[in-house]
C-alpha positions as CSV (number, residue, x, y, z in Angstrom):
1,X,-74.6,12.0,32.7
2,X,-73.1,10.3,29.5
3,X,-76.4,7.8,29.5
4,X,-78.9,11.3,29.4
5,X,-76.8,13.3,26.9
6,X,-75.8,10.3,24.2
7,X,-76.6,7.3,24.6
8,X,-80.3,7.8,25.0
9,X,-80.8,9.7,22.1
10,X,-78.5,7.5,19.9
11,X,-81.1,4.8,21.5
12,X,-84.3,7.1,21.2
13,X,-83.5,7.7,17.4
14,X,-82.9,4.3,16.6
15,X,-85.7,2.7,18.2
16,X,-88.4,5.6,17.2
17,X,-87.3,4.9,13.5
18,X,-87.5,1.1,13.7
19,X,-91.2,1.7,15.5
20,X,-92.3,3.5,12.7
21,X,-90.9,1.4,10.2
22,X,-92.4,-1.7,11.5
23,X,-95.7,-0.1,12.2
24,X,-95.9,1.7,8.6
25,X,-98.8,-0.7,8.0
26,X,-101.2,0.3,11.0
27,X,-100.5,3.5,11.0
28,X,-101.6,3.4,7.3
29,X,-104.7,1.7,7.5
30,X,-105.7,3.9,10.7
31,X,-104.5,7.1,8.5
32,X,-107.4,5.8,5.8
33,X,-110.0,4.8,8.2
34,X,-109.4,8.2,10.3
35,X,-109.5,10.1,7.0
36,X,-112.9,8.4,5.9
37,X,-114.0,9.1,9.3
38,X,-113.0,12.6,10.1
39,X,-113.6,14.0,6.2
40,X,-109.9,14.1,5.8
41,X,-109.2,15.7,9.5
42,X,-106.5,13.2,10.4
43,X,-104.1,14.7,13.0
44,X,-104.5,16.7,16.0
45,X,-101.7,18.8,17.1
46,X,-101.1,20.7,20.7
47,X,-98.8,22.4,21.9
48,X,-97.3,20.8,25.1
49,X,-94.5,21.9,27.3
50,X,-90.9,20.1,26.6
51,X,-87.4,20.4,28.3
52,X,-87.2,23.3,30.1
53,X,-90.5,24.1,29.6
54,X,-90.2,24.8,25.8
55,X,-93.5,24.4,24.0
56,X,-93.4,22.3,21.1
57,X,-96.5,20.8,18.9
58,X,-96.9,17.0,19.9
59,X,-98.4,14.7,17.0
60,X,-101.5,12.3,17.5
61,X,-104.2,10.8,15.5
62,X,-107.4,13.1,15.7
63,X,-109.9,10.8,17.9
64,X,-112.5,13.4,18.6
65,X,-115.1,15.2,16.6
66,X,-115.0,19.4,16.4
67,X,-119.0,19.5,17.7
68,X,-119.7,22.6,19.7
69,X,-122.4,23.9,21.9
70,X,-124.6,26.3,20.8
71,X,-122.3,29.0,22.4
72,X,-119.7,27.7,19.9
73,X,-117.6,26.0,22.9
74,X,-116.6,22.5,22.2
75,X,-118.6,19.8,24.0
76,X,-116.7,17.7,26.7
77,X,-114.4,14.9,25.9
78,X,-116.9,12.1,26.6
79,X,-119.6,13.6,24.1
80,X,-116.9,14.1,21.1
81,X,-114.5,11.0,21.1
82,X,-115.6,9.4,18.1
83,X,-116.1,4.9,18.4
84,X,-112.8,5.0,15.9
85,X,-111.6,7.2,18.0
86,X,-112.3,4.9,20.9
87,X,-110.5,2.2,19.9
88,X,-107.8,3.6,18.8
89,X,-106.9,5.2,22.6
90,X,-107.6,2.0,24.3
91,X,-104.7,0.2,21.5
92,X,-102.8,3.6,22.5
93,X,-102.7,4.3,18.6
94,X,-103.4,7.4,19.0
95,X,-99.8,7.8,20.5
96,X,-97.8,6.3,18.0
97,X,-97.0,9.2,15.5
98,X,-95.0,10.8,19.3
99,X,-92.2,8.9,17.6
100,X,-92.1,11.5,14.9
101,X,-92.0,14.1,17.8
102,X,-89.1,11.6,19.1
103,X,-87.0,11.7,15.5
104,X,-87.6,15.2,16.0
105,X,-86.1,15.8,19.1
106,X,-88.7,17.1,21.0
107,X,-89.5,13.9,23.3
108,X,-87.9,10.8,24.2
109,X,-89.3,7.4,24.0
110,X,-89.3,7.0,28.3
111,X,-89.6,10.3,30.3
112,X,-92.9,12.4,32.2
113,X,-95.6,12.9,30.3
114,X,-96.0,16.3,28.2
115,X,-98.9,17.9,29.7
116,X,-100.8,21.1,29.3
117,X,-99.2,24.5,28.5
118,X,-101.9,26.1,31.3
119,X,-100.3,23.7,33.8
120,X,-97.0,25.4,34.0
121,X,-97.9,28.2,36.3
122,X,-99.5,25.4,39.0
123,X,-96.6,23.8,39.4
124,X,-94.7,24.3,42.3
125,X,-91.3,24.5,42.7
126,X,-90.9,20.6,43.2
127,X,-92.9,19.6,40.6
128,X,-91.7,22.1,37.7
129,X,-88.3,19.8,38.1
130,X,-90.3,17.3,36.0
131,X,-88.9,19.3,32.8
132,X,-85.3,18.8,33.9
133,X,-85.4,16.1,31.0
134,X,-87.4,15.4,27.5
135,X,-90.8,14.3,28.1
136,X,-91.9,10.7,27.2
137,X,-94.0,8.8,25.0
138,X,-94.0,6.5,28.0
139,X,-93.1,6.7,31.5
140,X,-92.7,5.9,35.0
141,X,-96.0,6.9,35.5
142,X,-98.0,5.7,33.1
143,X,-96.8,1.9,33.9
144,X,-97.8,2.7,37.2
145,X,-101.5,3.7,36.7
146,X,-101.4,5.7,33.5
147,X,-104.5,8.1,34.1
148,X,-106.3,5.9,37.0
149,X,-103.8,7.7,39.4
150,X,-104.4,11.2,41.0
151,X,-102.4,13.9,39.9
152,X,-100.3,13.2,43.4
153,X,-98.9,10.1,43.0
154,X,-97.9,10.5,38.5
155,X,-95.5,13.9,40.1
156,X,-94.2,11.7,42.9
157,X,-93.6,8.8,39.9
158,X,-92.6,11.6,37.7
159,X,-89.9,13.0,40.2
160,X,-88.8,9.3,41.4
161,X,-87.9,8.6,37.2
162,X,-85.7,11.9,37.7
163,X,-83.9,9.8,40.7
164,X,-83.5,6.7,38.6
165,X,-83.0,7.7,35.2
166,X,-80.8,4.9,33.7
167,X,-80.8,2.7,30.8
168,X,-81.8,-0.5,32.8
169,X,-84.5,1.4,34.5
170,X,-85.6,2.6,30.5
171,X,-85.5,-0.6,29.9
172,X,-87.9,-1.5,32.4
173,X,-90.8,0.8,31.6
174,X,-90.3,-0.1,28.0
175,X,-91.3,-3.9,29.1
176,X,-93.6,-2.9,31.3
177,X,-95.2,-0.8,28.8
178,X,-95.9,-3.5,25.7
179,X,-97.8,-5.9,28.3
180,X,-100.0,-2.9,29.4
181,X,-100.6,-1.8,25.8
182,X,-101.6,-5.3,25.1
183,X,-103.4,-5.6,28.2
184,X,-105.1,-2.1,27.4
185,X,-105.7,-1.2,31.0
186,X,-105.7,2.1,32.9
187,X,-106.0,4.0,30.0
188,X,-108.5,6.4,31.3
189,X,-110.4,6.8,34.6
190,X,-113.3,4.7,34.8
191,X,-116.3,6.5,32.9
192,X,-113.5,9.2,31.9
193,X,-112.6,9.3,28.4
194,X,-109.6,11.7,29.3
195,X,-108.0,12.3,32.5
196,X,-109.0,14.8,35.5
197,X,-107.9,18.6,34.8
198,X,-105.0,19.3,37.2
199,X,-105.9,22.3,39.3
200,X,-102.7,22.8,41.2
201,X,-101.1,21.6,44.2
202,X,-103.4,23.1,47.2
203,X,-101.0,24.6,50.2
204,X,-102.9,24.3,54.1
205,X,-104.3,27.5,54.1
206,X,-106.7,26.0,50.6
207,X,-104.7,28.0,48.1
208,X,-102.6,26.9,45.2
209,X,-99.1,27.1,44.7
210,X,-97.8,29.0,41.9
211,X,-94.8,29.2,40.3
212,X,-93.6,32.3,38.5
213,X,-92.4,31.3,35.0
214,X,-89.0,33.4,33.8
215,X,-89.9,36.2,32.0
216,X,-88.1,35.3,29.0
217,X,-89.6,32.0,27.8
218,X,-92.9,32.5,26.0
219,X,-96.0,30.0,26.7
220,X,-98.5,31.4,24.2
């Protein structure tokens, strides 16, 4: 498809480099507020699974503290994420520096979501299609719910963006997107400062699908 294979990244480059041009000022103050904050610990980097399932490092702004238990385990989500750090999910802040993932190549301004590298094995067949293009900053998805939905319903949204990938239908998630960022709802569950863990896709006998990965991609 001509629209997949040029003209979205002609469009993904252009508009990530315009976003970060005209946002150069936020992302500067939250770079010196962070920086007072965290001791100089700005950004967080993970590695996430891209097209194809190729890992890659996606880029945010470090929200959460590094506290531990006394086991040296880091304490949950809720007890780390910092009241900077608070704020700055609810504007979705802490997503902004993706477009540098986006200039890079690894993501796309629409698509799925990058999730977790430990996900890739509890995918099923269905859902491992999901990788069949760059993941997204924003997405089908996330206009749809964002993290309020169950894991069900973001593949199913996931899977129907596959069906209707186009630039009109880009277009759309890109509006709906600004009024939700400027709405700031659904950004987590309610008394969830992330979203629930996915544990895989349970089959009627109780057990999970699994999905064997091919042996020569690497996920660690």
């Amino acid at each position: 498809m001509i629209y997949s294979f040029f003209v979205k990244t002609v469009f993904d480059y252009f508009v990530s480099l315009m976003l970060l041009l005209l946002l150069s000022p936020l992302i500067l103050i939250v770079i010196i507020l962070l920086g007072i904050q965290n001791k100089g610990k700005i950004l967080f980097f993970q590695k996430r699974p891209g097209y194809k399932g190729k890992p890659f490092h996606i880029i945010k702004f470090k929200t959460m503290s590094d506290d531990v238990d006394e086991k040296g385990n880091l304490l949950p989500d809720e007890y780390r994420i910092t009241n900077l750090g608070r704020i700055i999910r609810k504007c979705s802040l802490d997503e902004v520096l993706q477009l540098i993932n986006v200039l890079k190549g690894d993501m796309s301004i629409v698509g799925p979501r990058p999730l977790l590298m430990k996900y890739l094995e509890l995918y099923d067949e269905i859902q491992y299609t999901r990788h069949d293009v760059l993941p997204g900053i924003t997405g089908w998805a996330q206009v749809n719910g964002r993290n309020a939905i169950s894991w069900d319903s973001k593949f199913k949204l996931d899977l129907e963006y596959l069906e209707k990938n186009s630039f009109w239908f880009d277009l759309k998630i890109l509006f709906l997107t600004f009024f939700i960022v400027l709405s700031r709802s659904d950004v987590n569950k309610e008394g969830h400062s992330s979203t629930d863990e996915f544990k895989g896709t349970a089959t009627p006998n109780g057990k999970n699908h699994k999905r064997r990965e091919p042996q020569e991609l690497s996920y660690t």
